[in-house]
Predicted model as a PDB file, atoms N, CA, C, CB and O in Angstrom, pLDDT in the B-factor column:
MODEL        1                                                                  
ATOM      1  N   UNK A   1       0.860  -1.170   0.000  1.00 71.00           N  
ATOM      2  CA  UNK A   1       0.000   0.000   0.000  1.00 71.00           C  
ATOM      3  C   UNK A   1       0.906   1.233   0.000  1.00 71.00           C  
ATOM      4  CB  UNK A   1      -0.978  -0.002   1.235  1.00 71.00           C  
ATOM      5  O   UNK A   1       1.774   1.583   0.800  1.00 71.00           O  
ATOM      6  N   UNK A   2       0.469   1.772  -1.091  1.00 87.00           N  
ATOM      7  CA  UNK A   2       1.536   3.208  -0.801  1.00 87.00           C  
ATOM      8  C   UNK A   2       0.798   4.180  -0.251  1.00 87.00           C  
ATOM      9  CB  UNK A   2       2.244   3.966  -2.156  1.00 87.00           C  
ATOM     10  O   UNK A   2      -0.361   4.035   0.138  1.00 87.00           O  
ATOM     11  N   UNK A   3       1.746   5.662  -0.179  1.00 87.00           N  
ATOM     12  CA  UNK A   3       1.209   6.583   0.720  1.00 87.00           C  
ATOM     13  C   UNK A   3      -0.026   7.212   0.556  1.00 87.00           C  
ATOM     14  CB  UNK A   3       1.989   7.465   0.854  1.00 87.00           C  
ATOM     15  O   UNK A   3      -0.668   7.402   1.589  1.00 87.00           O  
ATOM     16  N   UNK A   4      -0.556   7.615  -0.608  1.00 89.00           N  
ATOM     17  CA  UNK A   4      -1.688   8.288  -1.000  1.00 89.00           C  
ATOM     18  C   UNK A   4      -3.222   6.795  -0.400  1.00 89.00           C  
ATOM     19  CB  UNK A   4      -1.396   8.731  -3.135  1.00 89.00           C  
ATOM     20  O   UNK A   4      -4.307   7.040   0.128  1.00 89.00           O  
ATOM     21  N   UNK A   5      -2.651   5.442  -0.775  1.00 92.00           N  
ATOM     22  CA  UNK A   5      -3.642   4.929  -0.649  1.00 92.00           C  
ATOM     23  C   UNK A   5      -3.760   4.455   1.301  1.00 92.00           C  
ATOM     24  CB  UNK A   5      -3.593   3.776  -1.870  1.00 92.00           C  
ATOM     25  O   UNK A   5      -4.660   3.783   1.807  1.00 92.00           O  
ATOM     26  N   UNK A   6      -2.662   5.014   1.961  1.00 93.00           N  
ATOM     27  CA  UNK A   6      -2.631   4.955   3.098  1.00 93.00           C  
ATOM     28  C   UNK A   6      -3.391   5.677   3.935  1.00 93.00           C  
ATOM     29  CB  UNK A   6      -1.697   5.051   3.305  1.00 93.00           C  
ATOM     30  O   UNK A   6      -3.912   5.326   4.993  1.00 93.00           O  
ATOM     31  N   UNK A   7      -3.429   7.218   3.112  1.00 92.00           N  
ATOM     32  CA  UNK A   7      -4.040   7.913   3.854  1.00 92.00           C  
ATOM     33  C   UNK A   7      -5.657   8.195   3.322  1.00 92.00           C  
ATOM     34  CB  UNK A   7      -3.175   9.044   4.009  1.00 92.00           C  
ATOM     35  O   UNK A   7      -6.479   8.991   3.776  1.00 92.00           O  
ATOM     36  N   UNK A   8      -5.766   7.357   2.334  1.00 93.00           N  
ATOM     37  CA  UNK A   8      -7.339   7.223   1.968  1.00 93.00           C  
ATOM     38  C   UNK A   8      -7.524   6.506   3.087  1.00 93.00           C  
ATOM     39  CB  UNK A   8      -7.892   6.469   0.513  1.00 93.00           C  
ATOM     40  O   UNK A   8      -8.317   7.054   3.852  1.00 93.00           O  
ATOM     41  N   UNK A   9      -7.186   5.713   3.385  1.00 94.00           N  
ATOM     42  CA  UNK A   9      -8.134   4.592   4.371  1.00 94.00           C  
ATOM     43  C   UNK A   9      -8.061   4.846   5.534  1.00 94.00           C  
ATOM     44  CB  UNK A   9      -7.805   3.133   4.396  1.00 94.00           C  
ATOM     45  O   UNK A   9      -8.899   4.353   6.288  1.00 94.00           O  
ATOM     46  N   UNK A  10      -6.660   6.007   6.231  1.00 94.00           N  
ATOM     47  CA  UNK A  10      -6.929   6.177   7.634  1.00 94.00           C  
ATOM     48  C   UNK A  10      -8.116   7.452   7.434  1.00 94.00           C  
ATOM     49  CB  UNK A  10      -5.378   6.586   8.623  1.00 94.00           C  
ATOM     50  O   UNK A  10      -8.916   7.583   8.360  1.00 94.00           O  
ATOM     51  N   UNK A  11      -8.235   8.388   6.238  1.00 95.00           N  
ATOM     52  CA  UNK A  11      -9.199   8.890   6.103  1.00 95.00           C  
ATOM     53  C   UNK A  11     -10.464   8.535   6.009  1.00 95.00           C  
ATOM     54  CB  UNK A  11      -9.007   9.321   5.507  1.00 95.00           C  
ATOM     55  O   UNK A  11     -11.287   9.450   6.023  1.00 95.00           O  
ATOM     56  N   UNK A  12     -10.881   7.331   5.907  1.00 94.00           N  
ATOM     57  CA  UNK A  12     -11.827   6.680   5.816  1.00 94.00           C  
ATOM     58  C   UNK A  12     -12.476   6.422   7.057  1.00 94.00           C  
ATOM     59  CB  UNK A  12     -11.528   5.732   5.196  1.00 94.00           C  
ATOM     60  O   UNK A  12     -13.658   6.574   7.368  1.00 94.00           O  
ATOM     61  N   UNK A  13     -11.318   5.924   7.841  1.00 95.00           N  
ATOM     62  CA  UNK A  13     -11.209   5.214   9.281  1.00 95.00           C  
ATOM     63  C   UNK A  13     -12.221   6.271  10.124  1.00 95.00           C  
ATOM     64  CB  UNK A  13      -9.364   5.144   9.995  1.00 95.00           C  
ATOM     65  O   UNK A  13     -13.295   6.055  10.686  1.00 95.00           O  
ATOM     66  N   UNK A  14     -11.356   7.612   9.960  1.00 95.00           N  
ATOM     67  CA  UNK A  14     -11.777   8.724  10.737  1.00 95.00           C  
ATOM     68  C   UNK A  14     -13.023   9.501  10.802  1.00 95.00           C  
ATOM     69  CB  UNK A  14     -11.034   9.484  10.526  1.00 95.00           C  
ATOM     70  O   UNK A  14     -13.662  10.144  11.635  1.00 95.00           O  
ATOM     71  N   UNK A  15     -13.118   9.046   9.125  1.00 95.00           N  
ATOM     72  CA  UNK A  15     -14.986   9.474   9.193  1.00 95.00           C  
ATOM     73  C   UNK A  15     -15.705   8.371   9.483  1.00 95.00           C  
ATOM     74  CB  UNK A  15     -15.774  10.027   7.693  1.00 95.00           C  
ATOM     75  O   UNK A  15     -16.752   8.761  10.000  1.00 95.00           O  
ATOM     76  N   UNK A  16     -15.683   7.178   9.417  1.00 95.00           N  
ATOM     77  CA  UNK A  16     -16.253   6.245  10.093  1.00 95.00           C  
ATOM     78  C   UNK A  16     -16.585   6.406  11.504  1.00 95.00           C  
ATOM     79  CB  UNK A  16     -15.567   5.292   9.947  1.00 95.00           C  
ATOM     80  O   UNK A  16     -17.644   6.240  12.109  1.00 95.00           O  
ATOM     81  N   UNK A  17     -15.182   6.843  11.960  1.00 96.00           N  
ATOM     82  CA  UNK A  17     -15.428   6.776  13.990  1.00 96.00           C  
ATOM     83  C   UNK A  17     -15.941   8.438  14.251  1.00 96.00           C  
ATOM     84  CB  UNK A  17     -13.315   6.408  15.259  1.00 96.00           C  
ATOM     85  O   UNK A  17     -16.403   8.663  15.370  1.00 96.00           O  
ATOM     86  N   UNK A  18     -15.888   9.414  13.423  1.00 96.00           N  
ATOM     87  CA  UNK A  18     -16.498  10.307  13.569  1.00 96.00           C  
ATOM     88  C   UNK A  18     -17.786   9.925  13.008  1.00 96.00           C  
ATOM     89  CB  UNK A  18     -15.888  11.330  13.150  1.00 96.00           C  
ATOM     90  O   UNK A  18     -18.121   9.628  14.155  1.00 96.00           O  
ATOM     91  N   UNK A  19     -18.632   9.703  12.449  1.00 96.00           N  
ATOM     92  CA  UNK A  19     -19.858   9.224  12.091  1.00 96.00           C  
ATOM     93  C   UNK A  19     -20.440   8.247  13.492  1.00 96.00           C  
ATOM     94  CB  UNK A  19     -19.645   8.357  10.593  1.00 96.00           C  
ATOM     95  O   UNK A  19     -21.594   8.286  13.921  1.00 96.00           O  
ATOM     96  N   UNK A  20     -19.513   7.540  13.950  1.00 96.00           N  
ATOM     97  CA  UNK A  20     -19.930   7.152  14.972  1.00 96.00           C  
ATOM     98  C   UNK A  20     -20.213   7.896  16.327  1.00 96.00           C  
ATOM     99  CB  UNK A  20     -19.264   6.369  15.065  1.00 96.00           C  
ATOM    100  O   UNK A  20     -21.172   7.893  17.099  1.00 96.00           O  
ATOM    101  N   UNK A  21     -19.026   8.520  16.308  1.00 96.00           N  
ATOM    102  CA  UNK A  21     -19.338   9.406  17.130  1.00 96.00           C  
ATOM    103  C   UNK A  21     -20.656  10.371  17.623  1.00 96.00           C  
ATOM    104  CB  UNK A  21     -18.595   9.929  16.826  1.00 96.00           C  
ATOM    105  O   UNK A  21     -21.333  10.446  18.648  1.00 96.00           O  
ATOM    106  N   UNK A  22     -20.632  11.011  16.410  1.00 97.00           N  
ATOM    107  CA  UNK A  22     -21.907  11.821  15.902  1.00 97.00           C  
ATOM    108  C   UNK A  22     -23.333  10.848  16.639  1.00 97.00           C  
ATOM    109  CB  UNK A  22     -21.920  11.837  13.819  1.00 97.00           C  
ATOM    110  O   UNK A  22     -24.027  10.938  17.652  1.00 97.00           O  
ATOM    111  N   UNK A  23     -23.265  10.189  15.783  1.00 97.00           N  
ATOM    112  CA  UNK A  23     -24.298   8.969  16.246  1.00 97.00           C  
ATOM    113  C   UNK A  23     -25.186   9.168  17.543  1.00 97.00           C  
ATOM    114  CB  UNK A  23     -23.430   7.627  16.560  1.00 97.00           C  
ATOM    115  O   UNK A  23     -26.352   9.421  17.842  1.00 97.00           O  
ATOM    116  N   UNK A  24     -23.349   8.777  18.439  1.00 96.00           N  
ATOM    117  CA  UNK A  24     -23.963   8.741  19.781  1.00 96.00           C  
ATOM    118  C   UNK A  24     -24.259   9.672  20.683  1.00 96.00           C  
ATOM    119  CB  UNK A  24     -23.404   8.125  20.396  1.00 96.00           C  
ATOM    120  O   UNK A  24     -24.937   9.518  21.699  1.00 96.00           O  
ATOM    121  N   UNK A  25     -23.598  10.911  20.196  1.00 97.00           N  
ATOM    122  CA  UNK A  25     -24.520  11.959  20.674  1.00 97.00           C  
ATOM    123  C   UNK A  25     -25.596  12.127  20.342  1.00 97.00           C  
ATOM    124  CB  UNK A  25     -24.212  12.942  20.557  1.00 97.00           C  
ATOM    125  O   UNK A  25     -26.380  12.183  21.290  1.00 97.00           O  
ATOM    126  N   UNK A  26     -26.150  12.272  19.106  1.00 97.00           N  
ATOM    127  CA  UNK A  26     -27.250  12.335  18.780  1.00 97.00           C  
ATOM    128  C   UNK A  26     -28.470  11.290  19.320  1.00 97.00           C  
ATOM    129  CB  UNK A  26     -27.036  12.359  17.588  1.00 97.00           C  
ATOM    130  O   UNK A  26     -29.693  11.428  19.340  1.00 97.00           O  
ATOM    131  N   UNK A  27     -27.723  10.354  19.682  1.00 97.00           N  
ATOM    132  CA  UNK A  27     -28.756   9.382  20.829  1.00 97.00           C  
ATOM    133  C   UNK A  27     -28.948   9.934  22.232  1.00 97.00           C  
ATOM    134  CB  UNK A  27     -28.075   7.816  21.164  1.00 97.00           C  
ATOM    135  O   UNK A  27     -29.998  10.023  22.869  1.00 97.00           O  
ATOM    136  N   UNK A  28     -27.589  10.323  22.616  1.00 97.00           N  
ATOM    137  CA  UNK A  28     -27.470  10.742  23.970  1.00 97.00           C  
ATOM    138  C   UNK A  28     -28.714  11.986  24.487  1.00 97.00           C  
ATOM    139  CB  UNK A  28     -25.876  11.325  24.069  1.00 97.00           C  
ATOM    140  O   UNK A  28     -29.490  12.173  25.423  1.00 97.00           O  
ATOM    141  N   UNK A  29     -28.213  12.771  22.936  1.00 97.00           N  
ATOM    142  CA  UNK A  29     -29.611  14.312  23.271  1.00 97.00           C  
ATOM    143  C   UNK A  29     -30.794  13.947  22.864  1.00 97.00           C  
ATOM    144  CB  UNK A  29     -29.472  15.947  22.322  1.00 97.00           C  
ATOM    145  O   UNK A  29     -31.708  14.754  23.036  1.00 97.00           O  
ATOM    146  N   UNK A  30     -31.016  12.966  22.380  1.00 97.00           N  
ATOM    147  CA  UNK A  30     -32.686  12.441  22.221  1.00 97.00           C  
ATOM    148  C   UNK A  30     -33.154  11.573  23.359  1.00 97.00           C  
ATOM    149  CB  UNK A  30     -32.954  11.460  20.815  1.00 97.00           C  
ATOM    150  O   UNK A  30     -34.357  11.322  23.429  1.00 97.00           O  
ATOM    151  N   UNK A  31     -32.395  11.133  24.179  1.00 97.00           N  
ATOM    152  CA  UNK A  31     -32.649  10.554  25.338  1.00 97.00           C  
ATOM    153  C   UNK A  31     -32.745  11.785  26.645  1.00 97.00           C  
ATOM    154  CB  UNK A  31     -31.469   9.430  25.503  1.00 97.00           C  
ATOM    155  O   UNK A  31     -33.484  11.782  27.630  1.00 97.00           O  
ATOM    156  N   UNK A  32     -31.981  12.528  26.337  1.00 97.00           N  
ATOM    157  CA  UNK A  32     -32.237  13.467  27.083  1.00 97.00           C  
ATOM    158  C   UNK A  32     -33.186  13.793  27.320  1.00 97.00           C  
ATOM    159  CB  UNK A  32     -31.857  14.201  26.907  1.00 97.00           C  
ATOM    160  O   UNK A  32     -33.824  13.714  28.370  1.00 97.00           O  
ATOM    161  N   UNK A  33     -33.555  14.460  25.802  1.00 97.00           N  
ATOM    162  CA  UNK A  33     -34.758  15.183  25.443  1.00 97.00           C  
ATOM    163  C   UNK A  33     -35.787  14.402  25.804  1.00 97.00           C  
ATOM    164  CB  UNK A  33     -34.873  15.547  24.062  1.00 97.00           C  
ATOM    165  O   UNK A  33     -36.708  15.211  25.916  1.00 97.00           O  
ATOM    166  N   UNK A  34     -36.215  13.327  26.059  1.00 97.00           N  
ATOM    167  CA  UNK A  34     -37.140  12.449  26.027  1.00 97.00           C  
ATOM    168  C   UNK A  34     -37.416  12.392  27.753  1.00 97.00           C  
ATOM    169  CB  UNK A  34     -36.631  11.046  25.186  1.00 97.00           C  
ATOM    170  O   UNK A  34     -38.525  12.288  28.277  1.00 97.00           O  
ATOM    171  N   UNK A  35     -36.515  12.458  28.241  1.00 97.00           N  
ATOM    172  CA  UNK A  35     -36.622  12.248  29.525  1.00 97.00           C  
ATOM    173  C   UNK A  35     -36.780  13.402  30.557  1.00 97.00           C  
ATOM    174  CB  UNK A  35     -35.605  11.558  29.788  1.00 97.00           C  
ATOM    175  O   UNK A  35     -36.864  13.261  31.777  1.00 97.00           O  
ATOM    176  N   UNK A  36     -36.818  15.110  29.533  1.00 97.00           N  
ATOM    177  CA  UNK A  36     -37.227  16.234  29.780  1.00 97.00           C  
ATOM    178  C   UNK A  36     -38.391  16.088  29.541  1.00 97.00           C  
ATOM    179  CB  UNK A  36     -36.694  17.175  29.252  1.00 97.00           C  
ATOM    180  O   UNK A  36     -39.139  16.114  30.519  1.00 97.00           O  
ATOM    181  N   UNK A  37     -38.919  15.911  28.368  1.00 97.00           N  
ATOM    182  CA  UNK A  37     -40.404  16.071  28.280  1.00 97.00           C  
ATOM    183  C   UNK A  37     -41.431  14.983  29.079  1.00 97.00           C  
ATOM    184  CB  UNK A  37     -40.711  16.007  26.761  1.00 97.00           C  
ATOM    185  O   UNK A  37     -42.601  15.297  29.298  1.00 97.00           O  
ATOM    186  N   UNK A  38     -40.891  13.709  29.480  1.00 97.00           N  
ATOM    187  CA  UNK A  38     -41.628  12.788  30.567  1.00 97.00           C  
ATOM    188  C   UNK A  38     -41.529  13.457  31.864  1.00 97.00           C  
ATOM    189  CB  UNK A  38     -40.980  11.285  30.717  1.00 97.00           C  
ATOM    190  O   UNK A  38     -42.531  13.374  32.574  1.00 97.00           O  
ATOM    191  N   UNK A  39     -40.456  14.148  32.346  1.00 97.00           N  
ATOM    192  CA  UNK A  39     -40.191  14.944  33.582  1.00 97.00           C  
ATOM    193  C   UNK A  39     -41.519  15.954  33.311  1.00 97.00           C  
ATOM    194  CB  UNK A  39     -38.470  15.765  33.658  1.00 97.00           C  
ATOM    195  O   UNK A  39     -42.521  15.668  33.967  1.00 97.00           O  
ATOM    196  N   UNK A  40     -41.593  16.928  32.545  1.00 97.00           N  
ATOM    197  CA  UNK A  40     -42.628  18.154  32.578  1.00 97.00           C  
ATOM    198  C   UNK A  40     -43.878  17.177  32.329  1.00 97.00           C  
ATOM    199  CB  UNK A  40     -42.381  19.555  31.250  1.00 97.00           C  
ATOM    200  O   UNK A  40     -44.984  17.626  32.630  1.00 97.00           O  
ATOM    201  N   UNK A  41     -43.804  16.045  31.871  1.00 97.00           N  
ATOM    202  CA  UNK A  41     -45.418  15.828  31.502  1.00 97.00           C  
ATOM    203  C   UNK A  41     -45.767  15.412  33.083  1.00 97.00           C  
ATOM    204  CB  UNK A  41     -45.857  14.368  30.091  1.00 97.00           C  
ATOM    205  O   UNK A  41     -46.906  15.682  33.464  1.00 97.00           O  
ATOM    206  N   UNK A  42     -44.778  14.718  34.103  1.00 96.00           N  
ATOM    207  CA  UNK A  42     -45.041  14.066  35.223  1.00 96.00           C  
ATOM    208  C   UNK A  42     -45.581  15.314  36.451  1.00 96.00           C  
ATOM    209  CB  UNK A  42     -43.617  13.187  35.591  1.00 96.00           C  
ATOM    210  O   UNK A  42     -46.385  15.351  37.383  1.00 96.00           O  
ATOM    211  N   UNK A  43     -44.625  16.224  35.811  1.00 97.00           N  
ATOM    212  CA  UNK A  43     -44.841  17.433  36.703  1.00 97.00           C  
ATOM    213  C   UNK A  43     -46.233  18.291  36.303  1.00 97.00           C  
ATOM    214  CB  UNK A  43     -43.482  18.430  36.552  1.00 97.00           C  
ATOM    215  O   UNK A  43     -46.645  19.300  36.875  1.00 97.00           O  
ATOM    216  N   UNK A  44     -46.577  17.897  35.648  1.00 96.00           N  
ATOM    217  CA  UNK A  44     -48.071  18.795  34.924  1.00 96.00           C  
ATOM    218  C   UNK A  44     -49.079  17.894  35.700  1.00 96.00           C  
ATOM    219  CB  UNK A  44     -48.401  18.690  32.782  1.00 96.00           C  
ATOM    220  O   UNK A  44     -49.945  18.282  36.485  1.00 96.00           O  
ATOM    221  N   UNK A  45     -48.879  16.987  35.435  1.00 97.00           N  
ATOM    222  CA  UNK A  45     -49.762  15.960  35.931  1.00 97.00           C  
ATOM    223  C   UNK A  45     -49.980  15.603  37.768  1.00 97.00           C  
ATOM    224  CB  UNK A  45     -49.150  14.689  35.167  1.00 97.00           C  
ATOM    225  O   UNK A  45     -50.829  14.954  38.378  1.00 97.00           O  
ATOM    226  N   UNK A  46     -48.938  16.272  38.143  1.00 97.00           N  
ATOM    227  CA  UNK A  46     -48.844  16.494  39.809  1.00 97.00           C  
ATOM    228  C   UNK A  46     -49.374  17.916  40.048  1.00 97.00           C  
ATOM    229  CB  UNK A  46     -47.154  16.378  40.481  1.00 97.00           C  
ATOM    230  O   UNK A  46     -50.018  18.138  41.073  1.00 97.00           O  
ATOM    231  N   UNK A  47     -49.163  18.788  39.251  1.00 97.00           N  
ATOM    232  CA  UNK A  47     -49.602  20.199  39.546  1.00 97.00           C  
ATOM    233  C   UNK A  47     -51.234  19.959  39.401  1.00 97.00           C  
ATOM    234  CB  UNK A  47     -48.891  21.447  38.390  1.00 97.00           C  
ATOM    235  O   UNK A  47     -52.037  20.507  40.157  1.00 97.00           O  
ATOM    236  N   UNK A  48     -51.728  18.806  38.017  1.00 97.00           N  
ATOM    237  CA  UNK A  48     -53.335  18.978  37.905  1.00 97.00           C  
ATOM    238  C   UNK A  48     -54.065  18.595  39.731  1.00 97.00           C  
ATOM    239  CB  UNK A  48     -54.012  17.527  36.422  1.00 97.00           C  
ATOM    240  O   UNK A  48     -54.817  19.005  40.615  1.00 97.00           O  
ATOM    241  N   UNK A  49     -53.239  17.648  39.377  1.00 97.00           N  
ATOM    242  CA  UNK A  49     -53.858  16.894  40.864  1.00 97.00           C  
ATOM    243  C   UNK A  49     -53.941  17.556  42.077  1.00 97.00           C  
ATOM    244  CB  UNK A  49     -53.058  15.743  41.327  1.00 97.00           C  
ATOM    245  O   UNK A  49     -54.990  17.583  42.720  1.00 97.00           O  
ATOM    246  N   UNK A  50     -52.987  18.056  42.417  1.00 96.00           N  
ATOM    247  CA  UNK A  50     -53.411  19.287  43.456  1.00 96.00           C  
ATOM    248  C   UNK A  50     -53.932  20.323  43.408  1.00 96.00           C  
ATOM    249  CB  UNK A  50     -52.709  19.753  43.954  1.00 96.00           C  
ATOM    250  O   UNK A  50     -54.439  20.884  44.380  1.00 96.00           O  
ATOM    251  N   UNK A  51     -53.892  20.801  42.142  1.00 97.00           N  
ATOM    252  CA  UNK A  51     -55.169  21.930  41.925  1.00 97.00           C  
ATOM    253  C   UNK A  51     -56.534  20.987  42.219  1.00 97.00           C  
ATOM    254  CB  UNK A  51     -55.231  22.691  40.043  1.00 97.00           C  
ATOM    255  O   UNK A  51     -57.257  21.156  43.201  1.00 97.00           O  
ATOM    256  N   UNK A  52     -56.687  20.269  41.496  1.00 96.00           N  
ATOM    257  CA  UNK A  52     -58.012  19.832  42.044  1.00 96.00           C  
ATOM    258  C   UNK A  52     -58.132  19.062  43.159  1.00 96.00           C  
ATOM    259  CB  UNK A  52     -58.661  19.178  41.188  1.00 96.00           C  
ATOM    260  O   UNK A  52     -59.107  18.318  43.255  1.00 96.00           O  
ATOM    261  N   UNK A  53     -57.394  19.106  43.930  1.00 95.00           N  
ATOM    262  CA  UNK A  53     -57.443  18.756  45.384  1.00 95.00           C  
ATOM    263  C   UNK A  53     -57.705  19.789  46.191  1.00 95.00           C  
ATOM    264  CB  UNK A  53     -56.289  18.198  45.857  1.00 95.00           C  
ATOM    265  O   UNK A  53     -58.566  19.663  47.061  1.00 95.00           O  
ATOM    266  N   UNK A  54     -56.968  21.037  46.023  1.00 96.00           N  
ATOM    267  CA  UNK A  54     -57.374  22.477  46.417  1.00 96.00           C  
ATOM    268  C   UNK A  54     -58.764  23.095  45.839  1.00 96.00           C  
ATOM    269  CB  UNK A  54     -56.224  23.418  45.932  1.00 96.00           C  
ATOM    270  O   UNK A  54     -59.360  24.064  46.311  1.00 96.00           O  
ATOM    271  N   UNK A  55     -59.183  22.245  44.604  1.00 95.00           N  
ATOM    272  CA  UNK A  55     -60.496  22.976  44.157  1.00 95.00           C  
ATOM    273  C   UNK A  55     -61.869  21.963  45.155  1.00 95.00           C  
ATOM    274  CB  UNK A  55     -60.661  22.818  42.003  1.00 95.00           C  
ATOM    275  O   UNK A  55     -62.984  22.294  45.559  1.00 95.00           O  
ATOM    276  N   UNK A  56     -61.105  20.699  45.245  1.00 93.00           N  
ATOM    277  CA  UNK A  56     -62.446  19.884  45.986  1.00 93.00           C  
ATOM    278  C   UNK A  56     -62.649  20.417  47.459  1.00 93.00           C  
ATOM    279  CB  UNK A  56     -62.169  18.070  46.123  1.00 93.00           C  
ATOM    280  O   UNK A  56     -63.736  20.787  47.901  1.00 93.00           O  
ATOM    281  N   UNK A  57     -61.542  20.409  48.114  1.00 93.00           N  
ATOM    282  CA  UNK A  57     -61.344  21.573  49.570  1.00 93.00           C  
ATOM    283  C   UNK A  57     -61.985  22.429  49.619  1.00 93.00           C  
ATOM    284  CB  UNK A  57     -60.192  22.320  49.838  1.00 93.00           C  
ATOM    285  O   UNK A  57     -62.984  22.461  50.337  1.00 93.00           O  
ATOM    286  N   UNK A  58     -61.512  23.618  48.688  1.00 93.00           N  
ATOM    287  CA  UNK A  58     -62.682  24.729  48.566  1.00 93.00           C  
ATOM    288  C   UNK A  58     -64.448  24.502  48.835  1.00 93.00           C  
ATOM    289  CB  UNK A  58     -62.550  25.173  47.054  1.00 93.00           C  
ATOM    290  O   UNK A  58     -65.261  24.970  49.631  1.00 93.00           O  
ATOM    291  N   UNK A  59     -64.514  23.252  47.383  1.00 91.00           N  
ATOM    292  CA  UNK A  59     -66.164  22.748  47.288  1.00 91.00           C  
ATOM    293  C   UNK A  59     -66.504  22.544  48.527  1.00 91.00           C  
ATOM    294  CB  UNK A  59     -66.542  21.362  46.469  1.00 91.00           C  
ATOM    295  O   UNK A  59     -67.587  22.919  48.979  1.00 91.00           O  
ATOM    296  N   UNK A  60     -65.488  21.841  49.302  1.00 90.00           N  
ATOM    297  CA  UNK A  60     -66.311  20.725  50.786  1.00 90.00           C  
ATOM    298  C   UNK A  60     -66.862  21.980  51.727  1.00 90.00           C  
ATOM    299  CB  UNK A  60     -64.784  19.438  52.079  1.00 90.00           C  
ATOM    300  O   UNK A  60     -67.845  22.058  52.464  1.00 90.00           O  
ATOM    301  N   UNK A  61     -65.738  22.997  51.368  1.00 90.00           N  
ATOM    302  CA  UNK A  61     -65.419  23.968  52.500  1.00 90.00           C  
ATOM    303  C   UNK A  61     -66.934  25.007  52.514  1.00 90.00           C  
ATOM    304  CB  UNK A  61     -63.741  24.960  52.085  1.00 90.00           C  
ATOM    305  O   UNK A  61     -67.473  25.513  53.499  1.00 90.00           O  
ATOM    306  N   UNK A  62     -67.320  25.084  51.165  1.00 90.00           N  
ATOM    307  CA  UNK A  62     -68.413  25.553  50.782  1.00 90.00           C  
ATOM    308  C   UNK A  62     -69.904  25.218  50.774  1.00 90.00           C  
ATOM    309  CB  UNK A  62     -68.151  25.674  49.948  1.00 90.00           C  
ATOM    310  O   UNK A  62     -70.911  25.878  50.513  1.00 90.00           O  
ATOM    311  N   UNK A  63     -69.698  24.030  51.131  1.00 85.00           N  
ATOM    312  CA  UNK A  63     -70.715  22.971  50.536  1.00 85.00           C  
ATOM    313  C   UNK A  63     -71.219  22.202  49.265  1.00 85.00           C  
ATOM    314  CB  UNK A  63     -71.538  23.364  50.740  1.00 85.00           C  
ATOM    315  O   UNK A  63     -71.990  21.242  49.246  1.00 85.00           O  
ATOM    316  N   UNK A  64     -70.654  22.793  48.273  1.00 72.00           N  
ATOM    317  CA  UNK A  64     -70.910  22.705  46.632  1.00 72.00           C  
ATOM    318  C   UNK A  64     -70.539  21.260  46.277  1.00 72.00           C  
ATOM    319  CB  UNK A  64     -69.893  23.844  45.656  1.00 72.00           C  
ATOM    320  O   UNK A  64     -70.831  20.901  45.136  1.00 72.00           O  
ATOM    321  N   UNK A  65     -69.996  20.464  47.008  1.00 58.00           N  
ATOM    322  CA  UNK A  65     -69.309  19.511  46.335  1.00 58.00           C  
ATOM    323  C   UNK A  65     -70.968  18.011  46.057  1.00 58.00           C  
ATOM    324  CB  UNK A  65     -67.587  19.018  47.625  1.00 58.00           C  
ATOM    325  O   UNK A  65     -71.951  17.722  46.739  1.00 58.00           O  
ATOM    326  N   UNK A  66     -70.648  17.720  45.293  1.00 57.00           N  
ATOM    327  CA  UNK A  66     -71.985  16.665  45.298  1.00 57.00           C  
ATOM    328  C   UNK A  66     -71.846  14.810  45.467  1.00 57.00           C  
ATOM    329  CB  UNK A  66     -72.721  16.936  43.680  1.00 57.00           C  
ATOM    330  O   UNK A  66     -72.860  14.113  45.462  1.00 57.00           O  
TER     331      UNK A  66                                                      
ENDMDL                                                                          
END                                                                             
């Protein structure tokens, strides 16, 4: 193998493991991301619940509740 075809293939090499690379970040921030938006959906879903725990309180407190 001579020199020109030497450095085709470590050039090759390098976009390969950079392609890989790439890759796994791009997994890493979609996992992220995924596990931000299950966090806010969990947290929405705790905020509903005590609002309407504070809204049934109110009702009892009032009498309104049925």
């Amino acid at each position: 193998m001579d020199n020109s075809q030497n450095a085709s293939y470590q050039a090759g090499q390098v976009k390969g493991q950079t392609q890989e690379k790439a890759s796994n970040v791009m997994d890493k921030a979609s996992n992220t991301a995924q596990s931000a938006m299950e966090s806010c959906q969990e947290a929405g879903q705790q905020v509903k619940a005590k609002a309407q725990g504070a809204a049934n309180a109110v009702k009892d407190a009032v009498g309104e509740k049925k």
